[in-house]
The first five atom37 places (N, CA, C, CB, O) and aatype in JSON, in Angstrom:
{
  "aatype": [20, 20, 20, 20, 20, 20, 20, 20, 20, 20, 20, 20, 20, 20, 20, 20, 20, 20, 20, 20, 20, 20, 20, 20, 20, 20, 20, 20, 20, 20, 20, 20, 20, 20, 20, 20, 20, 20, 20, 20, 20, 20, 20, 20, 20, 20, 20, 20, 20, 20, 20, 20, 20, 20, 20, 20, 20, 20, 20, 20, 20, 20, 20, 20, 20, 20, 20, 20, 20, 20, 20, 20, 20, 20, 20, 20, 20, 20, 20, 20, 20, 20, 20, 20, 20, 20, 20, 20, 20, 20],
  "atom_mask": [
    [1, 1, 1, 1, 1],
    [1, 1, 1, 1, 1],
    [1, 1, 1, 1, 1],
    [1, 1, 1, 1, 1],
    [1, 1, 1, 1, 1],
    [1, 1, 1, 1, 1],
    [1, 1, 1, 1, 1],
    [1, 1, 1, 1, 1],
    [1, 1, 1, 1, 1],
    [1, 1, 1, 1, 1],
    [1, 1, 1, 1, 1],
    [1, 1, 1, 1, 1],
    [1, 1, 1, 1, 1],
    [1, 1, 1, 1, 1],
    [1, 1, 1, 1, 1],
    [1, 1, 1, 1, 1],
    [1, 1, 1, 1, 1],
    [1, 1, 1, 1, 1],
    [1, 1, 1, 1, 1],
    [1, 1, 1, 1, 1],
    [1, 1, 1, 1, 1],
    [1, 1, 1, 1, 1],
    [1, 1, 1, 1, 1],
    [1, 1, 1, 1, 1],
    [1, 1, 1, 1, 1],
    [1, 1, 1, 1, 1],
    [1, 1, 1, 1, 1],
    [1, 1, 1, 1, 1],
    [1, 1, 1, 1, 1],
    [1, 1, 1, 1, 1],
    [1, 1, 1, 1, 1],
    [1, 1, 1, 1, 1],
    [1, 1, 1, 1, 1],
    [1, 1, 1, 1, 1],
    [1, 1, 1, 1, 1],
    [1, 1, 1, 1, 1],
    [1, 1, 1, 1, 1],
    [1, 1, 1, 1, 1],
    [1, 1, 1, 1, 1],
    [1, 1, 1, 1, 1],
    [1, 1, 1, 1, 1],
    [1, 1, 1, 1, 1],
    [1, 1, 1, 1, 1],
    [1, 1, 1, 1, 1],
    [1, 1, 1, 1, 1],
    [1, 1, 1, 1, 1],
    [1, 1, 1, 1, 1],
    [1, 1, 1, 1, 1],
    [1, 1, 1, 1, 1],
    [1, 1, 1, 1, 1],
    [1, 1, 1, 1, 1],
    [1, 1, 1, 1, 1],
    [1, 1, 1, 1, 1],
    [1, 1, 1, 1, 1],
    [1, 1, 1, 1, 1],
    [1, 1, 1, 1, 1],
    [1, 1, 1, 1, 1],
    [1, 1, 1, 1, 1],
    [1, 1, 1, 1, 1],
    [1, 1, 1, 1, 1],
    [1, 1, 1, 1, 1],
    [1, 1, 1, 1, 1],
    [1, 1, 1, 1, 1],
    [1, 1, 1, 1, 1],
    [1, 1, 1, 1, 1],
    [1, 1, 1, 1, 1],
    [1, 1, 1, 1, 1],
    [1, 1, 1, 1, 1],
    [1, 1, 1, 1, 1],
    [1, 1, 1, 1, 1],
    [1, 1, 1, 1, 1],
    [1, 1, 1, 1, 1],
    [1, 1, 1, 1, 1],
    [1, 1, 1, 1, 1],
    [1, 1, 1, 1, 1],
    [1, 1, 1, 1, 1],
    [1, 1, 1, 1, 1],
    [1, 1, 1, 1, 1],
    [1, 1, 1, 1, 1],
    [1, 1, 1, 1, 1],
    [1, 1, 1, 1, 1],
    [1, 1, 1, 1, 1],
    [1, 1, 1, 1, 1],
    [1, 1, 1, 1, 1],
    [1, 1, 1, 1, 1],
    [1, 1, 1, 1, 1],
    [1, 1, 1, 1, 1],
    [1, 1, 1, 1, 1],
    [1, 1, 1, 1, 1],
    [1, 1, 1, 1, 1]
  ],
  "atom_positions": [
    [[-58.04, -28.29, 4.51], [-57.85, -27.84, 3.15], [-58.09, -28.97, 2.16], [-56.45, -27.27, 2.98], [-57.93, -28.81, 0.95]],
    [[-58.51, -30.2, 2.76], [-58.44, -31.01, 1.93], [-57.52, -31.59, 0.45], [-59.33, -30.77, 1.84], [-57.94, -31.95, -0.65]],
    [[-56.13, -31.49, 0.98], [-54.93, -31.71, 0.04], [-53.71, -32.51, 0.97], [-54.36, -30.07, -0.58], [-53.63, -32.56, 2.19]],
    [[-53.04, -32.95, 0.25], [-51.89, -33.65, 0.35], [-50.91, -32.69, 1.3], [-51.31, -33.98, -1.14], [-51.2, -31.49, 1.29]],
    [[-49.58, -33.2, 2.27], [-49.36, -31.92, 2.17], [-48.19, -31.91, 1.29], [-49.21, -31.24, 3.45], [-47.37, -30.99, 1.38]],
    [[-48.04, -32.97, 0.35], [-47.02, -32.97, -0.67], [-47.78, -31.94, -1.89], [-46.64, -34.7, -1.2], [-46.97, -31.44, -2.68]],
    [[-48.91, -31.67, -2.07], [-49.53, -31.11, -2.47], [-49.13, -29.58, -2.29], [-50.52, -31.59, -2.1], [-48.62, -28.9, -3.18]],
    [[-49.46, -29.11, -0.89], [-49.43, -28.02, -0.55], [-48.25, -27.5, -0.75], [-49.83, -27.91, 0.49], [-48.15, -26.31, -1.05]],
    [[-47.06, -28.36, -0.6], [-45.67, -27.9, -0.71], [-45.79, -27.51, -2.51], [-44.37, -29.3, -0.15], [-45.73, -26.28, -2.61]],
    [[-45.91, -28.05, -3.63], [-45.53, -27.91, -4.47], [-46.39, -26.68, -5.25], [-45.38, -29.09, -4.87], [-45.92, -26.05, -6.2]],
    [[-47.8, -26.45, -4.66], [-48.66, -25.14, -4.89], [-47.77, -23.69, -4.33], [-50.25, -25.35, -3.92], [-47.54, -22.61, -4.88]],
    [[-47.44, -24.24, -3.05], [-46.51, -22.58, -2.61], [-45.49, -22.56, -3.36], [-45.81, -22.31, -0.98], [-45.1, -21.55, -3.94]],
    [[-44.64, -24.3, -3.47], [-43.3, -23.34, -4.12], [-43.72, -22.93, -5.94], [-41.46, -24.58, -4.07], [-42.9, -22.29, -6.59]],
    [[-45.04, -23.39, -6.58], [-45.0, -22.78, -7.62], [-45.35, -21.1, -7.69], [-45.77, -23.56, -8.33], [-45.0, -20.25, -8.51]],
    [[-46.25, -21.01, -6.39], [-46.63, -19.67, -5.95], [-45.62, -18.62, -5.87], [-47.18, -19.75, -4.73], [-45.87, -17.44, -6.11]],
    [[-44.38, -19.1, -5.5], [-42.85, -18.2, -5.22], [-43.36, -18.05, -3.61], [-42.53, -16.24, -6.34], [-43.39, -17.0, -2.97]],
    [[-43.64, -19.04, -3.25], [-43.68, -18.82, -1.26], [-43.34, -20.1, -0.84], [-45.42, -18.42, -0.34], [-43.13, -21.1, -1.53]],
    [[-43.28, -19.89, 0.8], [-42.5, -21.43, 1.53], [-43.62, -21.53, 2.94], [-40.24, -21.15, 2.24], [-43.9, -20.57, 3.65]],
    [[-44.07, -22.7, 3.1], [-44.93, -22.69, 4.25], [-44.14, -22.03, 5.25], [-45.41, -24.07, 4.71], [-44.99, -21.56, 6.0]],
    [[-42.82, -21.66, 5.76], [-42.68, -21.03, 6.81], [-42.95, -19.55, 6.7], [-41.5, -21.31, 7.25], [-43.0, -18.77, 7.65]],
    [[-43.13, -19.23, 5.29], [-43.22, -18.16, 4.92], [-45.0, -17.82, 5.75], [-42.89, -18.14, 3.16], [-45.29, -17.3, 6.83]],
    [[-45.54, -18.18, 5.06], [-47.34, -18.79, 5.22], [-47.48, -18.33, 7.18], [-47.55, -21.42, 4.79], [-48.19, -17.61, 7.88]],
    [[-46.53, -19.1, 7.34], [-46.76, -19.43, 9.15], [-46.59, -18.18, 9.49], [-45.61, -20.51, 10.13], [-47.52, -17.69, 10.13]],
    [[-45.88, -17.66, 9.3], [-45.3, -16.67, 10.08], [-46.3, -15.13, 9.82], [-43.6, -16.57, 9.56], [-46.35, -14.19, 10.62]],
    [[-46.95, -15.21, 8.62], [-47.83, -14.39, 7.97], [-48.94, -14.42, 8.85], [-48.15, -14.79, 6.57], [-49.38, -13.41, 9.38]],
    [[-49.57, -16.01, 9.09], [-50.73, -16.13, 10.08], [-50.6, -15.67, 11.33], [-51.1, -17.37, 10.27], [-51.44, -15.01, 11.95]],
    [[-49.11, -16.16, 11.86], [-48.84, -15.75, 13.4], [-48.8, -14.55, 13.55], [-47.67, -16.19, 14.01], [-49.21, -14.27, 14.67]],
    [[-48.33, -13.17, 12.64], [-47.63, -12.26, 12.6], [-49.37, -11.47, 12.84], [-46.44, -12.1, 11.2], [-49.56, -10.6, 13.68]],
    [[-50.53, -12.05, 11.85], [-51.63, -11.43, 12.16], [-52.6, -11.42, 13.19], [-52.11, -11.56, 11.43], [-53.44, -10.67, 13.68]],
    [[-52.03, -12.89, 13.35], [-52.99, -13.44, 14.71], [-52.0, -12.67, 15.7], [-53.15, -15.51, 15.07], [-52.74, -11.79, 16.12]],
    [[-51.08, -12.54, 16.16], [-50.31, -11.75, 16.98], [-50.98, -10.81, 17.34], [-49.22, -11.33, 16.51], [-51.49, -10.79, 18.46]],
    [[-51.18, -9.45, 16.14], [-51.5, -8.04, 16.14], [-52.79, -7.93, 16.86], [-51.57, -7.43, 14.71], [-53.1, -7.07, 17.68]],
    [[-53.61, -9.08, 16.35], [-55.15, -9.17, 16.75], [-55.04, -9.2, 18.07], [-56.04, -10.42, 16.22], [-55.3, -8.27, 18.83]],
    [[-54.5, -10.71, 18.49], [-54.34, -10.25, 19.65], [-53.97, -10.03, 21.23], [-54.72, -10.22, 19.53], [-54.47, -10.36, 22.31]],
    [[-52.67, -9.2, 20.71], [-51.93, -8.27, 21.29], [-52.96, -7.1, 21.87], [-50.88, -7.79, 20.25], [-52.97, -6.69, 23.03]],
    [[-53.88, -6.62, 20.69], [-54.85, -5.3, 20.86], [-56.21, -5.71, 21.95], [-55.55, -4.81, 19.09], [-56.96, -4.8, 22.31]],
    [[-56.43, -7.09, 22.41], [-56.85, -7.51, 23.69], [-56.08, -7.16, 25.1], [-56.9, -8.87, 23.55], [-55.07, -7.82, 25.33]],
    [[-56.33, -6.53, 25.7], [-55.72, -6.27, 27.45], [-55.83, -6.99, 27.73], [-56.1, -5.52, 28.53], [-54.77, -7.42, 28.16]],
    [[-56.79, -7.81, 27.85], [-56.56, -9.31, 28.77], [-56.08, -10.54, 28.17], [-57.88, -9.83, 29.37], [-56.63, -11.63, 28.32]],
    [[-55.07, -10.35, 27.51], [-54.4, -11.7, 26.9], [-52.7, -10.67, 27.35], [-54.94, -12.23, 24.56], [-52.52, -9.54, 26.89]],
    [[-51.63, -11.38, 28.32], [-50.43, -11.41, 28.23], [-49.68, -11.98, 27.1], [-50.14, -11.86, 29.18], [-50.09, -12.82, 26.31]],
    [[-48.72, -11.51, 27.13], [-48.06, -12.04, 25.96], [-47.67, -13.1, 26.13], [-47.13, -11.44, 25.48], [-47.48, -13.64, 25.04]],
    [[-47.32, -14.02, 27.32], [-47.35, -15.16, 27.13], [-48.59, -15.81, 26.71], [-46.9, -15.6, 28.07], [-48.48, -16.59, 25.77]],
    [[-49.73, -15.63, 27.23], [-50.63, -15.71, 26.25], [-51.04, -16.31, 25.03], [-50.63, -15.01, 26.06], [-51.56, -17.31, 24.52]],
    [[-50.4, -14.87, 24.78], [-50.39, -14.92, 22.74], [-49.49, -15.87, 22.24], [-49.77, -13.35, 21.83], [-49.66, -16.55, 21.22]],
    [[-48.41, -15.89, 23.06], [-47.6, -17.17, 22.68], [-48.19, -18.05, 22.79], [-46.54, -17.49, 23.27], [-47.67, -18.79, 21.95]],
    [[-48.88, -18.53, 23.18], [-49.61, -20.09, 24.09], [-50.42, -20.11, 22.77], [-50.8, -19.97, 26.06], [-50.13, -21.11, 22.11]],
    [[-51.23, -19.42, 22.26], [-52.47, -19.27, 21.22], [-51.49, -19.24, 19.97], [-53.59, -17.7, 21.41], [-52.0, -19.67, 18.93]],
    [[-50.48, -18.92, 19.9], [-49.97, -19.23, 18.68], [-48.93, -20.46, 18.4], [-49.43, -18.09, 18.3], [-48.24, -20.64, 17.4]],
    [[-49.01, -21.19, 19.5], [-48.18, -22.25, 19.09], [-46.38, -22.37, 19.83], [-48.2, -22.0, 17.41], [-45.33, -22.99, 19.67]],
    [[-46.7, -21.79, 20.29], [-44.91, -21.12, 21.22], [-44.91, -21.9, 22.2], [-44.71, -19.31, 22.03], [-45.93, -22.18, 22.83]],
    [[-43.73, -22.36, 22.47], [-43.88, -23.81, 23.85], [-43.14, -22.29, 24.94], [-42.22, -26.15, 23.55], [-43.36, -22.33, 26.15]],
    [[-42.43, -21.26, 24.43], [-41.8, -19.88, 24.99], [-42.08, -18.45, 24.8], [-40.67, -19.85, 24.65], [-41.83, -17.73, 23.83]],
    [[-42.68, -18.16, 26.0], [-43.02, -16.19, 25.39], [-41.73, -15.61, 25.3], [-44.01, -14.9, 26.7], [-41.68, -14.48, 24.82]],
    [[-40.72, -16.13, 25.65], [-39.37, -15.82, 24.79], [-39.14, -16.0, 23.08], [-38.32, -16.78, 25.42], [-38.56, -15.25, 22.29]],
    [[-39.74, -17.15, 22.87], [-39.53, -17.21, 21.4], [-40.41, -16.9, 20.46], [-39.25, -18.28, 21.07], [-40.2, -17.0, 19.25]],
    [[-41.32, -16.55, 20.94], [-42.83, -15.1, 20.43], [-42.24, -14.38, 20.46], [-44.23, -14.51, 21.26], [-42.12, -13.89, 19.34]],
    [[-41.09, -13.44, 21.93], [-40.91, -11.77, 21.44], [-40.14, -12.21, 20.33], [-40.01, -10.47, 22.55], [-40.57, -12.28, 19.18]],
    [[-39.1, -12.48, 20.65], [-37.93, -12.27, 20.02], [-38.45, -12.82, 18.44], [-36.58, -13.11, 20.83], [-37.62, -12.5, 17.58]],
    [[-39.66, -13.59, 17.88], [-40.15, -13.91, 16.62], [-40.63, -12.22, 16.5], [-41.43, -15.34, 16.54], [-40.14, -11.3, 15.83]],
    [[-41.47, -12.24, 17.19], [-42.45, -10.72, 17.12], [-41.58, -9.64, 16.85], [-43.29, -10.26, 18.6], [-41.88, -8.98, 15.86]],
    [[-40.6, -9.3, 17.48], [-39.54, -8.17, 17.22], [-39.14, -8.24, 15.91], [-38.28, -8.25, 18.09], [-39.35, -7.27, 15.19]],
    [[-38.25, -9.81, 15.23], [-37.94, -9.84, 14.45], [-38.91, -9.08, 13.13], [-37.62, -10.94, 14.59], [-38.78, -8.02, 12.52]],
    [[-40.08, -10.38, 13.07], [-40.99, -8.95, 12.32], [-41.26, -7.61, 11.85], [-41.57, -8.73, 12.64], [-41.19, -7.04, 10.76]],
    [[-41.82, -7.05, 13.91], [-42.1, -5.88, 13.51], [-41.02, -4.68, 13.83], [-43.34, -5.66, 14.04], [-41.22, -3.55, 13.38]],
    [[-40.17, -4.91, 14.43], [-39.11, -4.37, 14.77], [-39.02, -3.64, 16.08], [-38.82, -3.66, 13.83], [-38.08, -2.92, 16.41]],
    [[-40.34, -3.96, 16.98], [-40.24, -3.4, 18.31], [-41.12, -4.85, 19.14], [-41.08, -1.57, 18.41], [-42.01, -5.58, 18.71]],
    [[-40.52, -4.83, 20.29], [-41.05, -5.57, 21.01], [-42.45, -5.73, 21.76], [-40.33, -5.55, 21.56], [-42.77, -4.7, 22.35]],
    [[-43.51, -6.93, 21.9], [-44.9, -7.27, 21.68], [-45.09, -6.05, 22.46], [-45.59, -8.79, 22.16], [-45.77, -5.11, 22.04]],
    [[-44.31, -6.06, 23.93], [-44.83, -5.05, 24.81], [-44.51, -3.36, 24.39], [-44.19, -5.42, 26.23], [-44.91, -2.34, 24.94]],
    [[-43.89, -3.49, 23.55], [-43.76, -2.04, 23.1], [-44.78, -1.76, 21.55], [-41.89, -1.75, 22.8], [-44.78, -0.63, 21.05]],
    [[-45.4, -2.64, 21.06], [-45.88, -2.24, 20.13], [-47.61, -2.33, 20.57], [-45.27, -3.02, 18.94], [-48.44, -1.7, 19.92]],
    [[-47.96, -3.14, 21.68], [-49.32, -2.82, 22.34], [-49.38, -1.77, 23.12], [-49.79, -3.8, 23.11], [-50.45, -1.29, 23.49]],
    [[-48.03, -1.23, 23.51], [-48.29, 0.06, 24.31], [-48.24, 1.12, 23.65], [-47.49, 0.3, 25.31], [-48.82, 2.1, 24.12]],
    [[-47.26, 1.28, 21.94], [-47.39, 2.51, 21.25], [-48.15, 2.18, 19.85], [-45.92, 3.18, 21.06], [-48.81, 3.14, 19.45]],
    [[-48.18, 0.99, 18.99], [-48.35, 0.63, 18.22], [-49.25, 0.14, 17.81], [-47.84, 0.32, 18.15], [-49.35, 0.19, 16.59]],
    [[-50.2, -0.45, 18.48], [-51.8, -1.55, 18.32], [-52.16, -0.79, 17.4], [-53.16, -1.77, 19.68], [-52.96, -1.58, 16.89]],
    [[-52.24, 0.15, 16.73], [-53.33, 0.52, 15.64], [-52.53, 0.42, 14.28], [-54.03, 2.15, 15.86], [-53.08, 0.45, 13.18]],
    [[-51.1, 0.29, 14.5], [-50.44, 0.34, 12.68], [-50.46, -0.65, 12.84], [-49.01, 0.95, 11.95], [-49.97, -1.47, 13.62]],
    [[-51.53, -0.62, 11.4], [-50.89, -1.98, 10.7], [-49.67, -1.75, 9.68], [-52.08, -2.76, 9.8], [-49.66, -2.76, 8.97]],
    [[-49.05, -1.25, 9.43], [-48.17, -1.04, 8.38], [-46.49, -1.58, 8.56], [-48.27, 0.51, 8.16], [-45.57, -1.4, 7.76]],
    [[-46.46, -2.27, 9.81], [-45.75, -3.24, 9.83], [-45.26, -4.34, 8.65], [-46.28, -3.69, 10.66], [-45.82, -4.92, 7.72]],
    [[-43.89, -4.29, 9.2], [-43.17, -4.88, 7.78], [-43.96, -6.55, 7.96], [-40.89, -4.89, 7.84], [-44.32, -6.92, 9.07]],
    [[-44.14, -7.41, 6.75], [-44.59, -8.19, 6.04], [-43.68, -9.42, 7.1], [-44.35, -7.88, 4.32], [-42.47, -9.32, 6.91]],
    [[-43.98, -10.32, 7.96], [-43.2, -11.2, 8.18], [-42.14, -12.09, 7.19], [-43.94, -11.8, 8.71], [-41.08, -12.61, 7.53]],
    [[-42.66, -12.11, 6.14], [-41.81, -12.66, 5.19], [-40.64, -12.55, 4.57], [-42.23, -12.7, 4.55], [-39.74, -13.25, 4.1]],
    [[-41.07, -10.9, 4.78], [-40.24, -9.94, 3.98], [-38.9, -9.5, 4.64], [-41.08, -8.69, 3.7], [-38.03, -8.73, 4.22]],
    [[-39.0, -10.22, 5.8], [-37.84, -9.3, 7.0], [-36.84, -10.53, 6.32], [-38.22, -9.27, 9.41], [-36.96, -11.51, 5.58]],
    [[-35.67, -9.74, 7.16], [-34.67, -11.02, 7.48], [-34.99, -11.9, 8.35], [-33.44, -10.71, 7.94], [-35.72, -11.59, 9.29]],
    [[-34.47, -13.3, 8.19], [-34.65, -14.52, 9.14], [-33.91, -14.33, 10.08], [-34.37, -15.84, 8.65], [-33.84, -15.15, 11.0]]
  ]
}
């Protein structure tokens, strides 16, 4: 991005956002993407998103979307209308 990241901090918080906010937005999409691959496990997707635990992917992922990775690739892969990672409770 070519910026500071004292920089970056003071652009989001004038924005009304918080880089964990940001993170979780990217992970939450990169997740959905892909989750909708069969051949990526969800540990996996954890591994590709930065998770040292496919424990701490679901239980991030649930928080989100409100059903778990393996329950939302088996009923869910096509809504996107999942709540906003940001927007949930922490």
């Amino acid at each position: 991005m070519c910026i500071s990241a004292r920089t970056l901090q003071r652009r989001l918080r004038e924005s009304g956002s918080r880089y964990r906010d940001e993170l979780a937005d990217v992970r939450y999409q990169l997740a959905t993407t892909y989750l909708r691959d069969p051949r990526l496990t969800v540990a996996d997707v954890a591994q590709l998103l930065g998770y040292s635990e496919h424990s701490a992917f679901s239980r991030s992922f649930t928080r989100w979307s409100g059903q778990s990775p393996q329950r939302w690739r088996a009923g869910d892969a096509g809504d996107t209308r999942r709540p906003h990672p940001s927007r949930r409770p922490s």
